[in-house]
C-alpha positions in Angstrom: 18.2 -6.5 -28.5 20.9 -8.7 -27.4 24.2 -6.9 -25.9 23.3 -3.5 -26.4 22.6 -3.2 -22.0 19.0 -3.3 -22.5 16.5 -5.5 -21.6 12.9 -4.8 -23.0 10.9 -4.3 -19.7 7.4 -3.1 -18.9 7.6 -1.3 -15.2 7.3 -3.8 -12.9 7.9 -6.6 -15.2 10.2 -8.9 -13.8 13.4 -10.2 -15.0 14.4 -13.4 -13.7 16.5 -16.7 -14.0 17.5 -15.7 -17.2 13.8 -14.4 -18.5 14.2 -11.4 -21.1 11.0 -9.7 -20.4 7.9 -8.0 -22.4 8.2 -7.2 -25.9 6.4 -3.4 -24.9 8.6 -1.3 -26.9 9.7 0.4 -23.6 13.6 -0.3 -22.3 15.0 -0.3 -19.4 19.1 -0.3 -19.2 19.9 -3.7 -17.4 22.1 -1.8 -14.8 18.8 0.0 -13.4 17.7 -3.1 -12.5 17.4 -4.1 -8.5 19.1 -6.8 -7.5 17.0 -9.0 -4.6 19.1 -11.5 -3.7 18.4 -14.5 -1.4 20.3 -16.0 1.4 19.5 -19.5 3.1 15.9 -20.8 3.5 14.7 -18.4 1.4 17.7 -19.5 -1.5 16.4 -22.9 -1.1 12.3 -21.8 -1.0 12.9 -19.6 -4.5 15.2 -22.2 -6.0 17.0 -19.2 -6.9 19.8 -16.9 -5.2 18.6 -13.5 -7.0 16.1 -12.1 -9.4 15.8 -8.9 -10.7 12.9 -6.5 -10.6 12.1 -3.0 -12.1 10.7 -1.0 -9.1 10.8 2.2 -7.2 10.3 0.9 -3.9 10.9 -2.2 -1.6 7.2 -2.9 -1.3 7.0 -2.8 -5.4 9.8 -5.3 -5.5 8.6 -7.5 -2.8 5.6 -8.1 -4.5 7.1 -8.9 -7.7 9.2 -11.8 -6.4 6.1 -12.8 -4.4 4.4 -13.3 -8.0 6.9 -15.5 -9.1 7.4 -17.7 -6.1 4.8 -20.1 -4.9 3.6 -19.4 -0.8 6.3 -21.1 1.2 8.5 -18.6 0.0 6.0 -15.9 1.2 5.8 -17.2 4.2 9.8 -17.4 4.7 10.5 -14.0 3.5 7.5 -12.6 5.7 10.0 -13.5 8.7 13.4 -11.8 7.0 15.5 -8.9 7.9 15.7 -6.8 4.8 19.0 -4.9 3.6 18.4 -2.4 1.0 22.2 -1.4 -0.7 23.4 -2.5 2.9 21.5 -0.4 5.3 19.0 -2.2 7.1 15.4 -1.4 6.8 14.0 -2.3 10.1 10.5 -1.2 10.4 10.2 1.3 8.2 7.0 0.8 5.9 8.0 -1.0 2.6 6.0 1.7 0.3 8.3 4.5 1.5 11.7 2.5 1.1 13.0 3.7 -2.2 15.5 2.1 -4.2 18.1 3.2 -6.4 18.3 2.1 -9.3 21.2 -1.1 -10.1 21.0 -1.6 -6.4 20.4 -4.5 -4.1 18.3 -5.5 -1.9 19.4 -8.5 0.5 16.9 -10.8 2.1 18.1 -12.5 5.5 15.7 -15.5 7.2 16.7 -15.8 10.7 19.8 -18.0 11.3 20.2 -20.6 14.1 22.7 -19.8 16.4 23.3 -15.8 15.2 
């Protein structure tokens, strides 16, 4: 339904560039939504600065925005630091990264010079 906060969403359906979902009956309040936002090569590889995922972990919200992206934009984000609500993630494994719901997770390629 439009403006009531929800979006119609399937777990791990994606909601992106403006996309309102699955019609599966199940909702999911827009503001539990994670927020993976892009930053340089990786803005210009998705064509995109953000999309929006319904996941529980990093790995689960990587893949989603793998789906949706064609390889060169695998193949950038494979060599990004990650940022999940502003802590970094480092090496941890992906899987056992959880996210919070409404959060955001920031993806960094490597920048010349810094």
């Amino acid at each position: 339904r439009q403006g009531c906060g929800h979006v119609p969403r399937r777990r791990g359906a994606v909601a992106s560039r403006g996309h309102q979902g699955t019609d599966s009956g199940t909702l999911v309040p827009v503001e539990h939504l994670t927020t993976v936002r892009y930053w340089a090569a990786l803005k210009e590889a998705a064509g995109t600065a953000q999309d929006q995922v319904d996941a529980t972990t990093l790995a689960e919200a990587l893949a989603q925005v793998r789906a949706l992206h064609d390889e060169r934009f695998g193949q950038v984000l494979a060599r990004c630091s990650l940022l999940v609500d502003g802590a970094q993630v480092g090496h941890r494994d992906h899987a056992e990264v959880t996210l919070s719901g409404g959060g955001e997770v920031d993806c960094l390629p490597p920048f010349a010079g810094g």
